[in-house]
N, C-alpha and C positions, 0 to 999 in steps of 0.2 A: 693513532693506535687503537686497536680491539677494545674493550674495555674487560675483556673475558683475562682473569688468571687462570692458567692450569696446574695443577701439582701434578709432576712424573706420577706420583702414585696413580692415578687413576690408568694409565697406561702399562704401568707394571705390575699390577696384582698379580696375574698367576705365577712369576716369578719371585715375589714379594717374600713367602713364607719359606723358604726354602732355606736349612739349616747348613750356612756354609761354611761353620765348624768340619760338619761331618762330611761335608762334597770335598771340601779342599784336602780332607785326611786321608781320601781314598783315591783321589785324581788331582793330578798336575792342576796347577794353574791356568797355566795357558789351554792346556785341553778345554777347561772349563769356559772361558774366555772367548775359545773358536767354536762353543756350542752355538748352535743358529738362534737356541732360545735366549740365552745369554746377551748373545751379538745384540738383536734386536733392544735388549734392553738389560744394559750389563750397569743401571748404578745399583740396583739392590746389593750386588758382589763387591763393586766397589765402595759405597758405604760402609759395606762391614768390615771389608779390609782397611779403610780410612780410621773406622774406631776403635778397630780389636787388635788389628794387625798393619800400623802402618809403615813398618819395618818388616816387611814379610820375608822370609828367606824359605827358598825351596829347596827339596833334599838336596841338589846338586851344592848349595850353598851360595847361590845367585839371592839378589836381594831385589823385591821389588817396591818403591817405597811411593804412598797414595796421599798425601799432604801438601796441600800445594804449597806450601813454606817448604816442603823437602825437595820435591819434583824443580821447584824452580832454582833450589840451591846448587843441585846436582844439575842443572841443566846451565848454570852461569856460571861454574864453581872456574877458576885459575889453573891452566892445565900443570901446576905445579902440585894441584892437588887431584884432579879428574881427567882422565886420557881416554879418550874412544882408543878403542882397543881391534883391530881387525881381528886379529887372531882365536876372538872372541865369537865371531859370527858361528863359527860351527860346532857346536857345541861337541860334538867328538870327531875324531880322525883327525886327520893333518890336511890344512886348507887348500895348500899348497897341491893338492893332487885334483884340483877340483876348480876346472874354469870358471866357474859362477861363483865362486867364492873369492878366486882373485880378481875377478871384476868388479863386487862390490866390496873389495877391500883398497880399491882406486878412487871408490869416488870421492868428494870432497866430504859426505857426511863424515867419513871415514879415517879422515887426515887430522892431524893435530898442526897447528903452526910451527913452523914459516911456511910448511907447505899448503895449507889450510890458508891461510891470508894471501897468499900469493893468488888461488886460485879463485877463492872467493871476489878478489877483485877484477877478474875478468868477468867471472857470471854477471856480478853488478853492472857492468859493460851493458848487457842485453835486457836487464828487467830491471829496471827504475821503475819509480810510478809512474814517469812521464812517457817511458816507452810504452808500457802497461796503456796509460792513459791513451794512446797516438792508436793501441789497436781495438779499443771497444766499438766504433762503429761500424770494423770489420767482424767484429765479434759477434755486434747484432743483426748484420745482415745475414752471416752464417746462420745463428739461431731461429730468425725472422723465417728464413726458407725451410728450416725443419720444422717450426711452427704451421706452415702453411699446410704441408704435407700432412703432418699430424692431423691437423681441423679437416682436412678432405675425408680423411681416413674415418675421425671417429664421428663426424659425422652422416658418414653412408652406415652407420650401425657397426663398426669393427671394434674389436678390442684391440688397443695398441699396447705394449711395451714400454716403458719411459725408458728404461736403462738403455734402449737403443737412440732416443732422443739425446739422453746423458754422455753419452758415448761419442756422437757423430759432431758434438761440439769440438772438444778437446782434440778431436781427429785430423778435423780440415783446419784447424785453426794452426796446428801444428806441421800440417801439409804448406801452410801459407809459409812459415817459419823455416822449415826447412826447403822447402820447394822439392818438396817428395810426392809424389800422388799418395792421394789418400789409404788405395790398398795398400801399400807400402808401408804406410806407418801404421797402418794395421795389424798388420805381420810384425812390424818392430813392438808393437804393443804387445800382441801376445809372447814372443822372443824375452823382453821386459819384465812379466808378468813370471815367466817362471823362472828368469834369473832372480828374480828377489824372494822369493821360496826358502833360500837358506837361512833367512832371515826369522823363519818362523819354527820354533822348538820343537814343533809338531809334525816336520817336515819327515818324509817316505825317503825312503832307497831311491825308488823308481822318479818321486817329485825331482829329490836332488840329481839322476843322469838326466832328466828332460833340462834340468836348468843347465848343467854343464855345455847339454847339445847344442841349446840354444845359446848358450854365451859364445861358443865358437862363430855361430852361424851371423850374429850380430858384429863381431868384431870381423868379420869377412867383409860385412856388407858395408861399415862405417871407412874401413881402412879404402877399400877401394874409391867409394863417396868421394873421401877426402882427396885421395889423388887425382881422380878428375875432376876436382873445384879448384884445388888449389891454384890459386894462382890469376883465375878464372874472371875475377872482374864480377864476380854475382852478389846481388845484395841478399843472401839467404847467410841464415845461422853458420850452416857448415862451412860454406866458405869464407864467414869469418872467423870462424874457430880454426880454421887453416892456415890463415893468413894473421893473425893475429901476434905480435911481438912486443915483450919489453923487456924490462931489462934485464933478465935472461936470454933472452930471445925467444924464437918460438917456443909455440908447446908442442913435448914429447909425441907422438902419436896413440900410446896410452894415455897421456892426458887428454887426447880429443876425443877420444871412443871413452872413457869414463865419462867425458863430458855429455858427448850427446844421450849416451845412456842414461845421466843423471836428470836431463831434459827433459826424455822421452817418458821416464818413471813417474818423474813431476808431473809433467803436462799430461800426461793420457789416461790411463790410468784410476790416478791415484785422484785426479781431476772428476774423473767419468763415475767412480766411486761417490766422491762427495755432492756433484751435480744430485746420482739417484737419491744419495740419503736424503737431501734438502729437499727433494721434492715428494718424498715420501713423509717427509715431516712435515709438509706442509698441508698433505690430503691430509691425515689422521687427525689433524688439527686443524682445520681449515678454519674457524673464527680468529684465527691470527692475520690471513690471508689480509687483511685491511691494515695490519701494519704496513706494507709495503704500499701502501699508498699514502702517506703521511706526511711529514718533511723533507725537504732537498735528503738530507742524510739518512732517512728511514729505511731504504735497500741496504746500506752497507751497514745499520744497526742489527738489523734483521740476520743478514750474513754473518754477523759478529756473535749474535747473541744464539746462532743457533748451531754455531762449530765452538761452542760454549756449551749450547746442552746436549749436546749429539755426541763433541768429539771424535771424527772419525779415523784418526788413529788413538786407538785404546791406550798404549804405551808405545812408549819410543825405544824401537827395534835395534838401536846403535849400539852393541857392548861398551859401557864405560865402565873404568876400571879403576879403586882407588889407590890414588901413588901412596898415601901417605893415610894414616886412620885418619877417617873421617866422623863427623855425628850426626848423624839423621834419625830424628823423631826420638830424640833421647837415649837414640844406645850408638855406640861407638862402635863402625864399621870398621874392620881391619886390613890395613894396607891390601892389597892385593883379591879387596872384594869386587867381582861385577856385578852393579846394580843400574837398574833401568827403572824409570818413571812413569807411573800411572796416570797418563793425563788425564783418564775418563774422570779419576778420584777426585785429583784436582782441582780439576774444574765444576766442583761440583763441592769444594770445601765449604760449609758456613764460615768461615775464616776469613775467609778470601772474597766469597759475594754472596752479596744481602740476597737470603729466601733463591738459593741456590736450584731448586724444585720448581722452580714458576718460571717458566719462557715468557721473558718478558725482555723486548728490544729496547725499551729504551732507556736503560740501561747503559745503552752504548752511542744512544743519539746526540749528538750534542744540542739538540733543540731542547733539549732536557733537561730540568733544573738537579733529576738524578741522577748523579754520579756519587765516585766513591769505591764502584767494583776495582778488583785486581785486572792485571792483565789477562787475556784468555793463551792460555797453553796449547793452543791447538797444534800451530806452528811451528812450537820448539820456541825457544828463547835463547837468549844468548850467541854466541859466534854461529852454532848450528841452527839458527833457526831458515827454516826452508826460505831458500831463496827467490822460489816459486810464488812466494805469499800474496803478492799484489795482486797480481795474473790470475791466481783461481781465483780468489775473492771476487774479483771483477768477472771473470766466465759466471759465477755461481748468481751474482747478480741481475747479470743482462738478464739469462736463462729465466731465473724466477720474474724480469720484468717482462718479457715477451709472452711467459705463459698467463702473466696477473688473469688478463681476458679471459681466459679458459676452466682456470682455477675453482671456478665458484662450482661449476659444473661438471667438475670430474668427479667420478669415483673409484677406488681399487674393486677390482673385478677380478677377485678369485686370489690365490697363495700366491704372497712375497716370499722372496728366496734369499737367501745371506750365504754370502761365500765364507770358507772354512781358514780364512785365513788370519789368524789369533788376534795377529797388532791392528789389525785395517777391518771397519768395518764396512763390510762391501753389499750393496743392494746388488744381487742378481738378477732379480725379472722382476718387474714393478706394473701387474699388467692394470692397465683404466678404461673406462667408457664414458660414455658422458650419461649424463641419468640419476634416476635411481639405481 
């Protein structure tokens, strides 16, 4: 490992000063949140909401709470005391009038047990670590050929894109999964991408009929999928999710279109997302870049420790809702509150990990006599934690080992862009050269 500490501070001065007493008394939270300056660099926000306000409540009366002692309570708690609550997603009108809202009121984030177990134990069917494990070397050979591309590129003098590097992994690799051509899930990506729109507080009129349009267009294209696999004899996703039985029998055909859509949000995405952030964290700090060459474990401490200081879901976008009062961070939440988790805060508690401010992996390596940190919140915890988890870890790994080589030598060439969407933070254009 590097021998270089860094404290966030030095990354987030011009944000640093900023009096968010008075931001938060004049703007939404989440407005705040999806600001691009913020995104880039939201702990100064969430610090102060950790120590001033970690029981935060917005006018509407939603609670969002930044302690990882509370985040992880609320995030394990016994659904005799905590319910994901669908009904919750849209914060006005009736959901019910609105296809993207009853698609993401299907998926499994979304379910409480027995339906929630039930389905969860088919996902586990397809992502083990050992199935995880069985595709990393098709993962690297994927990455390995946008590597190569990449290097032609930027060494004829071009300015390349990463977010498009970030992007083309999660694409083909999910092409391979489902045995869809890549344009294909391309277009499911995008389809994907503004069906989960509702999800964000901040969401337009016009955001929420694209997502509707698109949830019908998606559930078109799955429904039919399925019918001509079923039955089929093919070793892809979909037509195992078709063909799939126990002891209910199959699953519903809304069970398969929430599924693959729950997939396809996972895998592309939300993937492609977290690929750019890592690689953007790793230019701007690039004397880390030798962690990754370290111990057998050093890639997946690295990985560990930087959806630790990165975070790139800000807070977990699922309505939970309290059955019964609850208490978080000293005040007693009343039955029938919905509150959501601040993982940025979180993960980010001195409480929970030593010198919280310093990206330091090894932390998480076990070649390392230091341990002692919490677990990292990135994922979700508890029955909802993302199912996906093995699977990006591992994409985000190969990715930063195929690029190590190149690494040293890149640099950002001109304005990084952040998408406007509150819970996720999103790299939009990451452009590099090699050089000065």
């Amino acid at each position: 490992m590097s021998g270089t500490a860094e404290s966030r501070s030095a990354v987030s001065a011009p944000d640093g000063g900023r009096d968010w007493r008075t931001v938060l008394a004049s703007s939404d939270v989440y407005t705040v949140l999806s600001d691009p300056v913020v995104m880039a660099d939201p702990l100064p926000l969430a610090a102060w909401l950790r120590d001033n306000a970690p029981v935060y409540r917005r006018a509407d009366g939603e609670y969002l709470v930044s302690r990882y002692e509370d985040v992880s309570r609320l995030f394990r708690a016994p659904i005799e005391r905590i319910r994901v609550e669908a009904a919750g997603v849209l914060r006005s009108g009736a959901m019910e009038d609105h296809p993207s809202v009853r698609r993401l009121a299907d998926t499994i984030g979304l379910r409480n047990p027995p339906e929630h177990t039930r389905l969860h134990q088919v996902y586990m069917r397809y992502f083990t670590p050992a199935r995880v494990s069985a595709l990393r070397e098709r993962t690297r050979a994927i990455v390995a050929d946008s590597v190569r591309d990449l290097t032609e590129r930027l060494t004829a003098g071009e300015q390349v894109d990463l977010h498009h590097l970030a992007t083309d992994l999660p694409t083909h690799l999910m092409s391979l999964l489902l045995d869809l051509p890549p344009k294909d899930v391309s277009w499911l990506n995008t389809c994907v991408w503004h069906i989960e729109q509702p999800f964000d507080p901040t969401i337009t009129a016009a955001r929420l009929a694209d997502a509707d349009r698109s949830s019908q267009e998606l559930d078109a294209f799955v429904v039919d999928l399925v019918a001509r696999r079923r039955g089929g004899g093919g070793s892809d996703l979909i037509t195992a999710l078709a063909d799939t039985r126990d002891d209910e029998g199959g699953l519903s055909q809304n069970d398969i279109i929430a599924m693959v859509f729950t997939i396809l949000a996972g895998g592309v995405p939300t993937v492609a997302s977290v690929i750019s952030l890592a690689l953007w964290r790793t230019l701007i700090r690039r004397e880390h870049v030798d962690s990754l060459a370290g111990s057998p474990g050093a890639a997946a401490a690295y990985v560990e420790e930087l959806m630790r200081f990165e975070s790139p879901a800000m807070y977990s976008p699922m309505p939970r809702v309290a059955v019964r009062d609850i208490e978080l961070g000293g005040e007693v939440l009343p039955a029938g509150s919905r509150i959501y988790g601040l993982i940025t805060g979180a993960n980010h508690d001195p409480l929970a990990f030593h010198d919280p401010g310093v990206f330091d992996p090894s932390r998480f390596d076990p070649s390392s006599r230091r341990r002692g940190d919490s677990a990292v919140l990135a994922y979700g915890t508890g029955i909802h934690r993302c199912v996906g988890a093995h699977l990006a870890s591992m994409e985000i790994e190969v990715t930063l080992d195929e690029m190590y080589p190149l690494l040293s030598d890149l640099r950002v060439d001109g304005p990084v862009t952040w998408g406007r969407t509150s819970y996720i933070r999103s790299v939009s254009t990451l452009p590099v050269r090699l050089g000065a």
